[in-house]
PDB file of N, CA, C and O in Angstrom:
ATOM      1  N   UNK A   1     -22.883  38.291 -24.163  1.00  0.00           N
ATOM      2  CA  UNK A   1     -24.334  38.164 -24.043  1.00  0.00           C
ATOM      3  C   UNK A   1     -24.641  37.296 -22.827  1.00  0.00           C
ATOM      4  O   UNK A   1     -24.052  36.240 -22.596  1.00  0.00           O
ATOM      5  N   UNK A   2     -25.524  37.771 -22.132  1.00  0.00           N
ATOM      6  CA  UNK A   2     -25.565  36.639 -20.433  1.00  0.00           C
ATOM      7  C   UNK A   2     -26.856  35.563 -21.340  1.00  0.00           C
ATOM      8  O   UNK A   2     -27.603  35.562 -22.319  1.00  0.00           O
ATOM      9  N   UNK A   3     -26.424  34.750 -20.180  1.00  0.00           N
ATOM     10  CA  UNK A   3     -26.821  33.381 -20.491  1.00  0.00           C
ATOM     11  C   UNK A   3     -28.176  33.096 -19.547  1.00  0.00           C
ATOM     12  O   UNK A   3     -28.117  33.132 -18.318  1.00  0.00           O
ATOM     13  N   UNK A   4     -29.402  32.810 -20.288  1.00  0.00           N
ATOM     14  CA  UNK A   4     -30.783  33.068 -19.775  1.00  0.00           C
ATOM     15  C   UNK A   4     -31.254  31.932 -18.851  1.00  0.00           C
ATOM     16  O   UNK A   4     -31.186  30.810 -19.354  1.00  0.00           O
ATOM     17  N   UNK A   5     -31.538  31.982 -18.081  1.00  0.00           N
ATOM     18  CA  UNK A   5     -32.115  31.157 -16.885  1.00  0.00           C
ATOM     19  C   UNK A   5     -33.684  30.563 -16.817  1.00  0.00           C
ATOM     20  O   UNK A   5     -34.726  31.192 -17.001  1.00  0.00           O
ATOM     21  N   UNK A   6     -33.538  29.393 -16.548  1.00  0.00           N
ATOM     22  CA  UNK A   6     -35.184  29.335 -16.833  1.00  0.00           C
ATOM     23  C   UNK A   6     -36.043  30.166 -16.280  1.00  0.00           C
ATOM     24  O   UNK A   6     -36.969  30.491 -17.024  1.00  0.00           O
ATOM     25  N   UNK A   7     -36.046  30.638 -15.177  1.00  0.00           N
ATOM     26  CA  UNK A   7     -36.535  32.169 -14.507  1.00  0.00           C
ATOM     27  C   UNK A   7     -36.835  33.264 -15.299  1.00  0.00           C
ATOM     28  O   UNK A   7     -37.829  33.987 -15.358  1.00  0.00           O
ATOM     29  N   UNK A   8     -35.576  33.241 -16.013  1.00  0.00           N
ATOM     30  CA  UNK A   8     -35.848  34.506 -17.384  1.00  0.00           C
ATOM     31  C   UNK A   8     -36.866  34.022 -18.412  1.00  0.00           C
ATOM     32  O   UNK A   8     -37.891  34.689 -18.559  1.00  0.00           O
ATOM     33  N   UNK A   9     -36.657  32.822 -19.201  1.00  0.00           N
ATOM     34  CA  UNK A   9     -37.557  32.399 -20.076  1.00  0.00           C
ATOM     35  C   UNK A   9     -39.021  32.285 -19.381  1.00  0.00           C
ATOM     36  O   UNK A   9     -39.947  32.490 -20.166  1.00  0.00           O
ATOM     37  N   UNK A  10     -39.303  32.060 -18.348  1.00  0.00           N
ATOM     38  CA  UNK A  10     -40.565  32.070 -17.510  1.00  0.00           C
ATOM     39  C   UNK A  10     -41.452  33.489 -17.540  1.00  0.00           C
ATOM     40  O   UNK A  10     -42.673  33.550 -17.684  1.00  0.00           O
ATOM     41  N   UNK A  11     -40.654  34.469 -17.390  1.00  0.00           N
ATOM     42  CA  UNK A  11     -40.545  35.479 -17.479  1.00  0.00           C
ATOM     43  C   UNK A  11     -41.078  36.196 -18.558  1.00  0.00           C
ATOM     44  O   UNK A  11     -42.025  36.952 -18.340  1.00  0.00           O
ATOM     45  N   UNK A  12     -40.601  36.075 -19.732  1.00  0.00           N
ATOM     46  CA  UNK A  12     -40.511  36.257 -20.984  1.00  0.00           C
ATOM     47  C   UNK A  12     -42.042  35.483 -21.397  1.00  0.00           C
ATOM     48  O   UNK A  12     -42.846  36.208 -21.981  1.00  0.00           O
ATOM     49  N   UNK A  13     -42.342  34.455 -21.193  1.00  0.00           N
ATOM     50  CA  UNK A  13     -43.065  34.030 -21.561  1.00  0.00           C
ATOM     51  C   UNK A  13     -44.258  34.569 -20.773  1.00  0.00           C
ATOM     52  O   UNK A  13     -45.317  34.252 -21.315  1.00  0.00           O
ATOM     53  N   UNK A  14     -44.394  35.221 -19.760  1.00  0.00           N
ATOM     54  CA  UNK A  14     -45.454  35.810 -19.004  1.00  0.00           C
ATOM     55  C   UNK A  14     -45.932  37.255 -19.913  1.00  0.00           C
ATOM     56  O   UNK A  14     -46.989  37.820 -20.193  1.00  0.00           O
ATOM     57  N   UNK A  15     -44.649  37.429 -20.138  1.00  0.00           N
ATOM     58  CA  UNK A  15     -44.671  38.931 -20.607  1.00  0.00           C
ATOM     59  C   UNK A  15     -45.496  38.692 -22.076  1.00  0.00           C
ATOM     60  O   UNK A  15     -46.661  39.059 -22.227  1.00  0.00           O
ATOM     61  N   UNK A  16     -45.023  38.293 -22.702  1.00  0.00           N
ATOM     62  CA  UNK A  16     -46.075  37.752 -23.949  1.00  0.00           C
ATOM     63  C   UNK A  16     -47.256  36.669 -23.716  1.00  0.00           C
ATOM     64  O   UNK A  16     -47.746  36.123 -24.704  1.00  0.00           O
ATOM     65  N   UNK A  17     -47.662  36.391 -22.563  1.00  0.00           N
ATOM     66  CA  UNK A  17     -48.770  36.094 -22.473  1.00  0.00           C
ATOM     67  C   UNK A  17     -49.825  37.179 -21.746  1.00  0.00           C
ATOM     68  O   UNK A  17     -51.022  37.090 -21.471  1.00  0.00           O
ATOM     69  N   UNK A  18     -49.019  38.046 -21.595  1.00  0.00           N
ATOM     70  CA  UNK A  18     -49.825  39.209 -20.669  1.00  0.00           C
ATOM     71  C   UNK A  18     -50.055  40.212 -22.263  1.00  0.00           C
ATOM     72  O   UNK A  18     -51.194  40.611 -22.507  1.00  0.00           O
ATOM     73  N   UNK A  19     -49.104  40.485 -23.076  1.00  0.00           N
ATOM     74  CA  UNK A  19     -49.088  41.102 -24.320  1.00  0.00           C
ATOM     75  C   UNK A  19     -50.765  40.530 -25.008  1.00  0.00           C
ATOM     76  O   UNK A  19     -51.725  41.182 -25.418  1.00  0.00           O
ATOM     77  N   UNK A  20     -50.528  39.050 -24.886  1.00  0.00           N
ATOM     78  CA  UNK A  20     -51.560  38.486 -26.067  1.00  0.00           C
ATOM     79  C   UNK A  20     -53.074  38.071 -25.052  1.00  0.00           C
ATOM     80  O   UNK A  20     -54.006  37.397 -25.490  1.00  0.00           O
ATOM     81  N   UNK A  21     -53.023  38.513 -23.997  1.00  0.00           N
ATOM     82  CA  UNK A  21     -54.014  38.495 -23.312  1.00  0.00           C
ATOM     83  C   UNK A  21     -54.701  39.904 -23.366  1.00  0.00           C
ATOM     84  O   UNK A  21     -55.927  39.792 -23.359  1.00  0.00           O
ATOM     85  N   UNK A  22     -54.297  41.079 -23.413  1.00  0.00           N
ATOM     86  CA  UNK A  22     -54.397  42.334 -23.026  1.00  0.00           C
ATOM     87  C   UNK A  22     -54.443  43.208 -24.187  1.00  0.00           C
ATOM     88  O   UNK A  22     -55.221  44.127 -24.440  1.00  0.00           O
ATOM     89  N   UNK A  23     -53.353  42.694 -24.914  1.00  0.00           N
ATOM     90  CA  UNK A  23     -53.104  43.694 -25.804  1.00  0.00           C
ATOM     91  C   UNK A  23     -52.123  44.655 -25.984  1.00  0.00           C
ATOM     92  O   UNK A  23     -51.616  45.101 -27.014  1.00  0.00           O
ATOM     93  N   UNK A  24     -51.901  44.953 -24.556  1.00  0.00           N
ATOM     94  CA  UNK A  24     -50.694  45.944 -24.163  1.00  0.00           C
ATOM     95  C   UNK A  24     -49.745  45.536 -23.532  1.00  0.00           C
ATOM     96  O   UNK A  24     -49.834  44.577 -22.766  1.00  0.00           O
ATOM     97  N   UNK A  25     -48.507  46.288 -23.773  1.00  0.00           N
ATOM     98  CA  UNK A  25     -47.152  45.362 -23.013  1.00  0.00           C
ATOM     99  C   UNK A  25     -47.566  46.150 -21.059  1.00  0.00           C
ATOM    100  O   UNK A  25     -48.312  47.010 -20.592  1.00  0.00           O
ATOM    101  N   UNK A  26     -46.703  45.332 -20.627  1.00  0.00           N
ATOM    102  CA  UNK A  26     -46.880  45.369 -19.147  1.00  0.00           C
ATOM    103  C   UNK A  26     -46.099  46.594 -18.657  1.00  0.00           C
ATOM    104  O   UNK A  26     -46.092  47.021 -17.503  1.00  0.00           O
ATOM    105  N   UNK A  27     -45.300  47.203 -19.945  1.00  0.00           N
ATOM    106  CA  UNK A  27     -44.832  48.571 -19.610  1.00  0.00           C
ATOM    107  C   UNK A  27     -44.873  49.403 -20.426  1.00  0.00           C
ATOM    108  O   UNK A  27     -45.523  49.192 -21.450  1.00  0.00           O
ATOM    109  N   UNK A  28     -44.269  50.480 -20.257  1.00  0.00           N
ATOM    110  CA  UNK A  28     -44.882  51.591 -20.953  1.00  0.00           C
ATOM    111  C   UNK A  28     -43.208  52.049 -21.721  1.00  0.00           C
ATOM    112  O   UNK A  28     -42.466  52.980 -21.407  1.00  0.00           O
ATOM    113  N   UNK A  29     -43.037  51.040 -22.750  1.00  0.00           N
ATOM    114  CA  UNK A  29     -41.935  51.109 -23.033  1.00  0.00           C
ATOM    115  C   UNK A  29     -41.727  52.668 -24.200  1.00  0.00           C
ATOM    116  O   UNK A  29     -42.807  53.057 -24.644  1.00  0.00           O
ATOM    117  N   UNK A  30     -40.593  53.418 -24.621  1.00  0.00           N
ATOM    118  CA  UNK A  30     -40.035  54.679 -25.367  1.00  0.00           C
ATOM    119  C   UNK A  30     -40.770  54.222 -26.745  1.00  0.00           C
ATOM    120  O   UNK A  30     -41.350  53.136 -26.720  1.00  0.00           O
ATOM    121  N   UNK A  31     -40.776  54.659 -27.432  1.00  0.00           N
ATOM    122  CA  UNK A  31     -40.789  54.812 -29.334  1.00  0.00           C
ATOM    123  C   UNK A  31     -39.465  55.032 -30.226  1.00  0.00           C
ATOM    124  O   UNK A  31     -39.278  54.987 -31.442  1.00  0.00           O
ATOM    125  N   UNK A  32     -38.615  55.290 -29.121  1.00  0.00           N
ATOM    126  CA  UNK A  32     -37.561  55.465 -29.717  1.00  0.00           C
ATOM    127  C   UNK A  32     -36.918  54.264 -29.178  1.00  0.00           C
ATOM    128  O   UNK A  32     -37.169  53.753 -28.086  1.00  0.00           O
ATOM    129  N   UNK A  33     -35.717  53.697 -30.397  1.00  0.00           N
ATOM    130  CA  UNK A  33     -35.189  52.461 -30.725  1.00  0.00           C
ATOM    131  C   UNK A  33     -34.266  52.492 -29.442  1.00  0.00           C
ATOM    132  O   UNK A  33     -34.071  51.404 -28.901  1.00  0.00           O
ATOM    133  N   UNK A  34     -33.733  53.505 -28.947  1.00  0.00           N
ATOM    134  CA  UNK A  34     -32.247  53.613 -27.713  1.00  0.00           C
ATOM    135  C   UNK A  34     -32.807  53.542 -26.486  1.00  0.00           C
ATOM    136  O   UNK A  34     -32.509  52.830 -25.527  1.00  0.00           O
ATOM    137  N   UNK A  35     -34.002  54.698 -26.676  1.00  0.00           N
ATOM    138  CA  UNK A  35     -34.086  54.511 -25.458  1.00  0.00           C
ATOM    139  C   UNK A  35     -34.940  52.934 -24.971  1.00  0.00           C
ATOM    140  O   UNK A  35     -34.724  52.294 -23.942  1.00  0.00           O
ATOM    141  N   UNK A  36     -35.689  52.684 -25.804  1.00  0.00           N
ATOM    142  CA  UNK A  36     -35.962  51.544 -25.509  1.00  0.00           C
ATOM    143  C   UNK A  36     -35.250  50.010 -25.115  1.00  0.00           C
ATOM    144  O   UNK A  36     -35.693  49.134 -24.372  1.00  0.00           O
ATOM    145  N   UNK A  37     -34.130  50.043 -25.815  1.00  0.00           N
ATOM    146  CA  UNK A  37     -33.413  49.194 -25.792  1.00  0.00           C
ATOM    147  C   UNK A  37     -32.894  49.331 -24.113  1.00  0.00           C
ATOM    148  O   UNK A  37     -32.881  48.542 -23.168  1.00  0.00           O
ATOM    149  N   UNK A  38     -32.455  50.867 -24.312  1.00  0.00           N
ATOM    150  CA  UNK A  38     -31.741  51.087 -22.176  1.00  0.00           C
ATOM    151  C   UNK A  38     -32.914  50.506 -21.512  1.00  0.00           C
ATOM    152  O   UNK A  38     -32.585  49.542 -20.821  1.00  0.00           O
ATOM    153  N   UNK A  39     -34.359  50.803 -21.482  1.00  0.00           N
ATOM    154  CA  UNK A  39     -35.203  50.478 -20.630  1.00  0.00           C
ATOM    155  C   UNK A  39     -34.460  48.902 -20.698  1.00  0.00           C
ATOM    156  O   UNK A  39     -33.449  48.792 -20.004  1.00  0.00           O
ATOM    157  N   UNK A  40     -34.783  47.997 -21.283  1.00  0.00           N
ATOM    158  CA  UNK A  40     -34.947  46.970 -21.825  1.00  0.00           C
ATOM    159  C   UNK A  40     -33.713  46.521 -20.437  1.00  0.00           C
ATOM    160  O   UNK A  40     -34.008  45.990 -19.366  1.00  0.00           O
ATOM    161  N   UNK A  41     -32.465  46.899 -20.859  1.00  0.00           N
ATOM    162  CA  UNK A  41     -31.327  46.587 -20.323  1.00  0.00           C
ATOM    163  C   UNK A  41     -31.382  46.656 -18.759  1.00  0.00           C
ATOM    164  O   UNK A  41     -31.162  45.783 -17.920  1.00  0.00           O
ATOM    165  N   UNK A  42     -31.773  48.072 -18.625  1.00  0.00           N
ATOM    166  CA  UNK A  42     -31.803  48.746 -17.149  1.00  0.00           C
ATOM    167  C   UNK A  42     -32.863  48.765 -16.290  1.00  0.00           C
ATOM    168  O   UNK A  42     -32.624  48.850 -15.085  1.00  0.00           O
ATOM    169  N   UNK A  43     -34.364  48.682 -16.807  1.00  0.00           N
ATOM    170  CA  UNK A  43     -35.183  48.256 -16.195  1.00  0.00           C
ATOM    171  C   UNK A  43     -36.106  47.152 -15.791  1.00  0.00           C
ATOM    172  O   UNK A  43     -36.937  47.030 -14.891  1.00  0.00           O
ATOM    173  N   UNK A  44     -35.524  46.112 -17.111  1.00  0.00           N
ATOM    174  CA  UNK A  44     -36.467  45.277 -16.759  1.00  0.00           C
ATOM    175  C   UNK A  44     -35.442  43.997 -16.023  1.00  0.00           C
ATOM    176  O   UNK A  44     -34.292  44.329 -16.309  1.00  0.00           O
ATOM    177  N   UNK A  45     -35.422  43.358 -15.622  1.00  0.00           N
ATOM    178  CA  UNK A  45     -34.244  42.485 -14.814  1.00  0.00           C
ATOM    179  C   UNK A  45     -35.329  41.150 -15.527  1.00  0.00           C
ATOM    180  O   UNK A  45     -36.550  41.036 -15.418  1.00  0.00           O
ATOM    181  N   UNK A  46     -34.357  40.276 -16.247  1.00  0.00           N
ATOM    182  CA  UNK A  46     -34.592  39.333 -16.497  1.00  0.00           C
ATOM    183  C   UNK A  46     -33.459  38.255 -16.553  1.00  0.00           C
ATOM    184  O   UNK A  46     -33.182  37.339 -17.328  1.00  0.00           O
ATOM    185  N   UNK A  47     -32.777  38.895 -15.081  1.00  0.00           N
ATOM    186  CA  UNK A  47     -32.147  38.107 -14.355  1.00  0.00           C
ATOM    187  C   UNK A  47     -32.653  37.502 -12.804  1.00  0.00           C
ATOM    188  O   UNK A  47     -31.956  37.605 -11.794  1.00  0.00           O
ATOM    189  N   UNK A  48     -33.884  36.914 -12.840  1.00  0.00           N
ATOM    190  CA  UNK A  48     -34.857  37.268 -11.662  1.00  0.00           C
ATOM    191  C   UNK A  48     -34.390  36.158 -10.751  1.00  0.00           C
ATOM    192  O   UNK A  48     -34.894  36.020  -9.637  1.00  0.00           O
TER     193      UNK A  48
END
């Protein structure tokens, strides 16, 4: 499991403040559990 950077937690925390500001996530993530998870892995870099 990689080891999270304050960059990442910064991150993370934008993303759920953009969630609880809006309403909607900042992407337009699958419904399905796999593919979502790949987005998750492969698209979102929260190694920034």
């Amino acid at each position: 499991m990689p080891k999270f950077t304050k960059k990442a937690e910064q991150y993370c925390i934008a993303a759920l403040l953009y969630y609880l500001v809006t309403g909607k996530h900042y992407l337009g993530f699958s419904l399905d559990k796999q593919e979502m998870l790949r987005q998750i892995q492969e698209e979102v870099s929260l190694q920034c």
